[in-house]
C-alpha positions as CSV (number, residue, x, y, z in Angstrom):
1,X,2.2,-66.6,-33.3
2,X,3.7,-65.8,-29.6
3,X,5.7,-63.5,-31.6
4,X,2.9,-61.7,-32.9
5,X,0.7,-61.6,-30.1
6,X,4.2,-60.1,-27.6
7,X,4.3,-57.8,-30.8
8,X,0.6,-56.2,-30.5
9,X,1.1,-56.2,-27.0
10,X,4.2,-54.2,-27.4
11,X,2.5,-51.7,-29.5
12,X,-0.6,-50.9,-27.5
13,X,1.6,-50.6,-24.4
14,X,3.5,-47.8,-26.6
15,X,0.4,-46.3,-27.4
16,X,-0.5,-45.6,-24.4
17,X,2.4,-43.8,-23.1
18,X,2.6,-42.0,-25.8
19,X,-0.8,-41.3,-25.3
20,X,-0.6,-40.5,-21.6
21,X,2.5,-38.2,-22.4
22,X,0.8,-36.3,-24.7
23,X,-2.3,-36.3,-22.3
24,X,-0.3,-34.5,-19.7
25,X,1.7,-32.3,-21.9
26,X,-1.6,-30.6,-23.1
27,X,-2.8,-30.1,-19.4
28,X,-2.5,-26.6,-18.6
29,X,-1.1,-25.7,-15.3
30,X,-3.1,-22.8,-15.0
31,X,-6.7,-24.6,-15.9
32,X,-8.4,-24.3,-12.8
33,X,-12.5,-23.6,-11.4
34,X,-11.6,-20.5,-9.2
35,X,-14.5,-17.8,-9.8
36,X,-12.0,-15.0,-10.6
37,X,-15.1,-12.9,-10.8
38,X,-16.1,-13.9,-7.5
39,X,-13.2,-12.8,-6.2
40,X,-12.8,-9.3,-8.5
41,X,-16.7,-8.1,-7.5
42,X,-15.5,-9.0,-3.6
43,X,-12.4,-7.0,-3.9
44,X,-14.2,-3.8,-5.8
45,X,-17.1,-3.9,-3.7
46,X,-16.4,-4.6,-0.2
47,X,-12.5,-3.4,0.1
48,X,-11.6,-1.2,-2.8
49,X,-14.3,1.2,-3.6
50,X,-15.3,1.4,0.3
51,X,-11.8,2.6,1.0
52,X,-11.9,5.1,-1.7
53,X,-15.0,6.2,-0.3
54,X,-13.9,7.0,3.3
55,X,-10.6,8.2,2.1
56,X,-12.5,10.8,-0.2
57,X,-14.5,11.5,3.1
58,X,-11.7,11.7,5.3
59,X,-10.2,14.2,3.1
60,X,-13.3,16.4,2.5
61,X,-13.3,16.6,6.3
62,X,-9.3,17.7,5.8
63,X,-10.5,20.6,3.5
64,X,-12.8,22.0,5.3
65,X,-10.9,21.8,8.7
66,X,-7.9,23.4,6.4
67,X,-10.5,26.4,5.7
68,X,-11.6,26.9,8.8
69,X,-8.2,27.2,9.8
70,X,-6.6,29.2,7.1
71,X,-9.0,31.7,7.5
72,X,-9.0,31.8,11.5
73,X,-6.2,30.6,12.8
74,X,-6.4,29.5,16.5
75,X,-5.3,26.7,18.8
76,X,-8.6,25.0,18.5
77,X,-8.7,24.9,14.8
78,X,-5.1,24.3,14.7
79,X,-6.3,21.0,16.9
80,X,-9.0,20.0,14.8
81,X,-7.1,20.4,11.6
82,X,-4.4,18.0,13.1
83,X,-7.0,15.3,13.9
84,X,-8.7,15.5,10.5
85,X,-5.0,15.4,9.2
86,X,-4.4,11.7,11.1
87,X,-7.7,10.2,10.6
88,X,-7.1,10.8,6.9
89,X,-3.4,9.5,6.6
90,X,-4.5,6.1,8.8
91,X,-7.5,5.6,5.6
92,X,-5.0,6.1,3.5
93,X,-2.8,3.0,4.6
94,X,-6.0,1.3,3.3
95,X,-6.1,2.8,-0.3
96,X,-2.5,2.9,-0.9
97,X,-2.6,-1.2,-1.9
98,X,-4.8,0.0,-5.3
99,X,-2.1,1.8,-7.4
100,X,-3.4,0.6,-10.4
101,X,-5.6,2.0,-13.0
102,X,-7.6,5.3,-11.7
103,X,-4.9,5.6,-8.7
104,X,-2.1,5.1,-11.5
105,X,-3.5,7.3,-14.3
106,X,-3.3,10.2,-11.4
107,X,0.1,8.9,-9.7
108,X,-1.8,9.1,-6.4
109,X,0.7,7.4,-4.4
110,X,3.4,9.5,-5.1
111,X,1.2,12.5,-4.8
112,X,-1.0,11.9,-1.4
113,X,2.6,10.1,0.3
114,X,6.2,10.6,-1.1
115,X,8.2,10.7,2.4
116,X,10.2,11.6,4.1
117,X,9.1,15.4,3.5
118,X,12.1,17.7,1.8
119,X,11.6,20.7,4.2
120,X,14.1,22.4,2.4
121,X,12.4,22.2,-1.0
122,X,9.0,22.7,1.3
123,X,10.3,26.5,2.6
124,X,11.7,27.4,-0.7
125,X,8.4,26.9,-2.4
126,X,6.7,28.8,0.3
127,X,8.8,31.6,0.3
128,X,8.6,31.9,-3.3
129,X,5.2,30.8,-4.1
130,X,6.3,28.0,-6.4
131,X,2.9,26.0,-5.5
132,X,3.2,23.6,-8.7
133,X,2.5,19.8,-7.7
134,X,2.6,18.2,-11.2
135,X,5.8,16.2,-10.2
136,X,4.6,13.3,-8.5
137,X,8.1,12.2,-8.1
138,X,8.8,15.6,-5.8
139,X,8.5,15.1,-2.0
140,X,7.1,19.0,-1.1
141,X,3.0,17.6,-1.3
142,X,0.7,15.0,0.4
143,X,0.4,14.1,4.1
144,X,4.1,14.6,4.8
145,X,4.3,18.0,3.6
146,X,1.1,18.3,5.9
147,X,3.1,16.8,8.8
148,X,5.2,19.1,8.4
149,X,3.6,22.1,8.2
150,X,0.9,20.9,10.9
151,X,3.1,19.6,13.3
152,X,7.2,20.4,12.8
153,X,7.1,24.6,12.2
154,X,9.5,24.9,14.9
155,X,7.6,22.5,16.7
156,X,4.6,22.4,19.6
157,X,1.8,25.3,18.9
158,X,4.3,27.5,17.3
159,X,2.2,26.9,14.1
160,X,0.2,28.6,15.1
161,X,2.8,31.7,15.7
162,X,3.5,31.1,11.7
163,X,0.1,30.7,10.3
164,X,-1.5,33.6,12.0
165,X,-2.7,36.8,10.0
166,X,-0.8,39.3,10.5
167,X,-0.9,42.3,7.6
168,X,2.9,43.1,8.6
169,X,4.6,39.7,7.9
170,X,3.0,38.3,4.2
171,X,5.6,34.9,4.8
172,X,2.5,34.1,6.9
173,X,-0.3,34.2,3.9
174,X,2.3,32.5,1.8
175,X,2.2,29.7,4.3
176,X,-1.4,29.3,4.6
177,X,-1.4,29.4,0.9
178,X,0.9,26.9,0.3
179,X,-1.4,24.7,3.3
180,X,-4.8,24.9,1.1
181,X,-3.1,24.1,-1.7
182,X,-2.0,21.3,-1.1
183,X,-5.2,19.8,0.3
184,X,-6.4,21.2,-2.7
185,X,-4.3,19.1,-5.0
186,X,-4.9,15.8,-2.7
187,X,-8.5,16.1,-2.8
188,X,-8.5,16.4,-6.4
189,X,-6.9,13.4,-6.9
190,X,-8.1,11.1,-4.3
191,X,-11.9,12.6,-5.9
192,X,-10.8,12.0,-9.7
193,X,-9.7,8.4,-8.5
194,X,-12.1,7.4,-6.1
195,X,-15.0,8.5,-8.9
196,X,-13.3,6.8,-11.9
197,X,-13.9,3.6,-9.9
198,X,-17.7,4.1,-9.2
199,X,-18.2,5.0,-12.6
200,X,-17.8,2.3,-15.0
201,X,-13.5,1.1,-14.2
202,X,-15.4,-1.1,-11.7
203,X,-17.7,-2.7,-14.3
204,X,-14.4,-3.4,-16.3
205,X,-12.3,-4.9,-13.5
206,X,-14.5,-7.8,-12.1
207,X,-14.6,-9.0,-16.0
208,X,-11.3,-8.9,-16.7
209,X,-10.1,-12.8,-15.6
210,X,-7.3,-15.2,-16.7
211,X,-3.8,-14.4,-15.6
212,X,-2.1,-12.1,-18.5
213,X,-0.5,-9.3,-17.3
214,X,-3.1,-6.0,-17.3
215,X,-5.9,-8.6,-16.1
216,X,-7.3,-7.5,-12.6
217,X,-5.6,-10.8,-11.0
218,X,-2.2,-9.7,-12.3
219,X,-2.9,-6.3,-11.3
220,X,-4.0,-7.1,-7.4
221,X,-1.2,-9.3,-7.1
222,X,1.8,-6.6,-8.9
223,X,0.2,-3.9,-6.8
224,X,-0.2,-5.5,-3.4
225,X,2.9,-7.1,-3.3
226,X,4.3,-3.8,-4.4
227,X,2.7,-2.1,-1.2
228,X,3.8,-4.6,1.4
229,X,7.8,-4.1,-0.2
230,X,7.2,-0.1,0.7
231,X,5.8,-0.8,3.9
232,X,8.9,-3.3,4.3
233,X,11.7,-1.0,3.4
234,X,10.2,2.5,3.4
235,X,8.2,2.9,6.9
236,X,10.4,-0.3,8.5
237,X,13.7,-0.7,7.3
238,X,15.4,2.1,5.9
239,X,14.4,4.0,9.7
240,X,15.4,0.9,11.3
241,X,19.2,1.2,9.5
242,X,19.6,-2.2,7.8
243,X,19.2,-0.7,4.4
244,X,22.1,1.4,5.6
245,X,24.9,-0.7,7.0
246,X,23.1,-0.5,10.2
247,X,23.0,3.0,11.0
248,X,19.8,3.8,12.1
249,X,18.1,7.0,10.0
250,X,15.6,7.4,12.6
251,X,14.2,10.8,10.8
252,X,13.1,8.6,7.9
253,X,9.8,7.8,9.0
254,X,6.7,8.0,8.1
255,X,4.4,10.9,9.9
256,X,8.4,12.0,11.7
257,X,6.6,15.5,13.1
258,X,3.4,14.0,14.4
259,X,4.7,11.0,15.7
260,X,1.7,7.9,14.2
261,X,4.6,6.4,12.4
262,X,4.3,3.2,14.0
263,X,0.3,3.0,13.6
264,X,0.1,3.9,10.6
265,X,2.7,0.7,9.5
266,X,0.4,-1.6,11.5
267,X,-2.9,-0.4,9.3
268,X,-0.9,-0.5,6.6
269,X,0.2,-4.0,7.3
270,X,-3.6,-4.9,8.4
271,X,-5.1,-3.9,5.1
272,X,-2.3,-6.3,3.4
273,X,-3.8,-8.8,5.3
274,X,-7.6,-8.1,4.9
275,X,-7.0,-7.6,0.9
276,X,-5.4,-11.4,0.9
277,X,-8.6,-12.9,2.9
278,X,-10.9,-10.9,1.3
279,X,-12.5,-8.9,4.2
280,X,-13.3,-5.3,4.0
281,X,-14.0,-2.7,6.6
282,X,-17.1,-4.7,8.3
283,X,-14.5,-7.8,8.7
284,X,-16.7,-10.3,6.9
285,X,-14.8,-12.6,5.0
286,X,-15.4,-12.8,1.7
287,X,-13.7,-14.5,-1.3
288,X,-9.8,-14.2,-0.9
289,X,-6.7,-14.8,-2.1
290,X,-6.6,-17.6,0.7
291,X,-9.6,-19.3,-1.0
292,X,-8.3,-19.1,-4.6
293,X,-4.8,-21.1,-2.8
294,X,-6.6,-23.5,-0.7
295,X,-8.9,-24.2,-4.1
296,X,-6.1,-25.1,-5.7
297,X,-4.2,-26.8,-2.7
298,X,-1.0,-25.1,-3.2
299,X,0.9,-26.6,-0.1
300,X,4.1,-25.5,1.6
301,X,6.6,-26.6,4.2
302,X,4.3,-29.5,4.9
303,X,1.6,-26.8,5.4
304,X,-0.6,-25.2,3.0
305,X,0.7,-22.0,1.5
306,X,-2.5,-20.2,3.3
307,X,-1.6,-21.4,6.6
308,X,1.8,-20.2,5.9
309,X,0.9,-16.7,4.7
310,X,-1.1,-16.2,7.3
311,X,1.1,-17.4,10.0
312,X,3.2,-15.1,9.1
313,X,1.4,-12.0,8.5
314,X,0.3,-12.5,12.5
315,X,4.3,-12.1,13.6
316,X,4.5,-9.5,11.5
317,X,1.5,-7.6,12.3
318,X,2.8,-8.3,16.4
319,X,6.5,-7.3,15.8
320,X,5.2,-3.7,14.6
321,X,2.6,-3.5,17.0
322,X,4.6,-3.9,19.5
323,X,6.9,-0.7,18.3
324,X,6.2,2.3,20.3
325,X,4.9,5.6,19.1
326,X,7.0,8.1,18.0
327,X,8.7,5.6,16.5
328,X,11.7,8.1,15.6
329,X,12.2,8.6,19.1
330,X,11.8,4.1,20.1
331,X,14.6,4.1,17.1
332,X,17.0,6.4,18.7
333,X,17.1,5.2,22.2
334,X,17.0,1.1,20.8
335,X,17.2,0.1,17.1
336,X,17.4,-3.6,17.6
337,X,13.3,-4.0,18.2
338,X,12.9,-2.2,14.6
339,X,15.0,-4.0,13.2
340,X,13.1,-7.5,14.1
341,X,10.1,-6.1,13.0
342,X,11.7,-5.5,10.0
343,X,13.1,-9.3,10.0
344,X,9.5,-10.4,10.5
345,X,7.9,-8.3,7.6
346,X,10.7,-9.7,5.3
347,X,9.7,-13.3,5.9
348,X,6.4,-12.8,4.0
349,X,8.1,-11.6,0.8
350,X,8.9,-14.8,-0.4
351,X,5.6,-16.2,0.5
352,X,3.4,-13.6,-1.3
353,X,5.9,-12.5,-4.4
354,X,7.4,-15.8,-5.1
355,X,5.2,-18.7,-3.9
356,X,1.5,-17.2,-4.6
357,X,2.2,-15.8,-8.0
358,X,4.2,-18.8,-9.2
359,X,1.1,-21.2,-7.9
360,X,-1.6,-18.5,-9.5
361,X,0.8,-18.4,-13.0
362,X,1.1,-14.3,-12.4
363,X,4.5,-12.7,-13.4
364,X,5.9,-9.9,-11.0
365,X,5.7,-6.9,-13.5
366,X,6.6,-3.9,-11.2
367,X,10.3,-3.0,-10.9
368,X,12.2,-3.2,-7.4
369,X,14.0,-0.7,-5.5
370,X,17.3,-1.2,-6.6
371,X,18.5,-0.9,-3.1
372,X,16.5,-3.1,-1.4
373,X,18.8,-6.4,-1.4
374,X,15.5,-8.7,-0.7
């Protein structure tokens, strides 16, 4: 009878395991209560569609200050087409984070900001009016052909010397030709993108949830961590020299001829941030990437991955701040400062594009530079 009864006892204890086994083998890792659609309306509403709203301003303004100037030339024109030119390329840091969908359908990053500018191919287009932007892959468009043309024609207000009309020298018409078309082509785009959004891509995106690759989370996620890798290597390190067996390429930078290379990597590097807590340009914050990781109390280093994220994103955001304007110039007399921003920028990577995406169950679909050893 003992026999039996250790026996029964036996069995339901195996049940049970095998029970609890099974239990925990069917528990999907992914299953949480995060309102994804909280968090997709937040992003659309308060940080993607106001960016692509000011950035289509911005460069309306940049049109019609390229008019006015194209058609008088002078130094106050000349001036108010340059600050039109910067006010645009710093709202552009903002919208660059959103190459997906509309932006991608248009290639509007490589469009509106392949840099450094090729001057060389930039003056041989001129000079034989090959104005033909359908290679997004080219580096003759966007703001650093502008910067060029704006700022580094010999340098100083000698634009102005190049752009004037002048019946006896047409390589001046060609010029202003090649200036309007360009702002031609960027408004374009930025207005095909920005209205794409507004009408009905925004209705699709705060639907699409779960964690597939195409879904808006996956998309956010492949595209912002994209962004902060070119702000890592293209505006930071490959200037900096570390890409480059520490030989500084200080006329890599972004904005080289009108020397904002160093702000526009800090707005750049604050929009990371506000996309990752949510907050748009009124700096209310809204539903995050921070809240869907605290909500599911992804922890690291004895800290939670939030605390960690952000910790970080504040020495990076201070090593690049502190990085003077025209940063060509800051790298040329002293790399080393550079290159510690660049040290602090790298820190995150492992934090946003290995730790958040494993903990959200989002695969990393974009393809790395292959020269970029991080």
């Amino acid at each position: 009878m003992e026999i039996l009864k250790l026996f029964f006892l036996l069995f339901i204890s195996s049940s049970f395991l095998i029970t609890s086994c099974k239990d925990d083998d069917d528990q999907d890792p992914c299953s949480n209560d995060f309102d994804q659609v909280a968090l997709f309306t937040n992003v659309a509403d308060n940080i993607i569609l106001p960016s692509y709203e000011e950035l289509k301003s911005k460069v309306d303004e940049l049109s019609t200050k390229t008019q006015n100037f194209t058609s008088t030339p002078d130094e106050s024109g000349l001036n108010e087409l340059r600050i039109a030119f910067k006010e645009a390329y710093l709202v552009w840091q903002r919208a660059a984070q959103f190459e997906f969908g509309p932006a991608e359908d248009v290639f509007l990053k490589n469009s509106i900001n392949n840099f450094p500018a090729n001057m060389s191919q930039i003056q041989f287009n001129i000079e034989n009016e090959t104005n033909n932007f359908d290679q997004p892959d080219t580096y003759d468009q966007g703001f650093p052909a502008l910067d060029y043309l704006l700022f580094g024609i010999a340098g100083s207000n000698d634009v102005l010397e190049t752009l004037k009309v002048n019946a006896e020298n047409i390589d001046k018409e060609k010029h202003k030709k090649y200036l309007s078309d360009i702002v031609s082509v960027m408004q374009s785009k930025v207005t095909q993108t920005h209205d794409t959004w507004k009408n009905g891509y925004r209705d699709s995106f705060v639907t699409k949830t779960g964690t597939a690759a195409g879904n808006s989370l996956s998309q956010i996620i492949n595209s912002w961590n994209e962004n902060y890798e070119l702000i890592k290597r293209n505006k930071i390190g490959v200037p900096s020299g570390v890409l480059d067996l520490n030989f500084p390429l200080a006329d890599k930078v972004e904005a080289v001829y009108s020397g904002i290379s160093s702000s526009l990597a800090v707005e750049a590097l604050n929009a990371s941030l506000s996309l990752y807590l949510g907050k748009g340009k009124d700096g209310i914050d809204r539903v995050g990437l921070d809240d869907f990781l605290n909500e599911i109390n992804a922890e690291k280093n004895e800290k939670t991955l939030d605390e960690v994220i952000q910790e970080q994103f504040a020495n990076a955001i201070n090593a690049v701040s502190a990085l003077p304007d025209p940063l060509s110039e800051a790298i040329e007399n002293d790399e080393m400062p550079t290159v510690l921003a660049y040290n602090e920028i790298t820190k995150q990577v492992i934090n946003i594009k290995t730790d958040l995406p494993s903990v959200l169950c989002i695969s990393i679909t974009y393809v790395d530079n292959p020269s970029d050893s991080d």
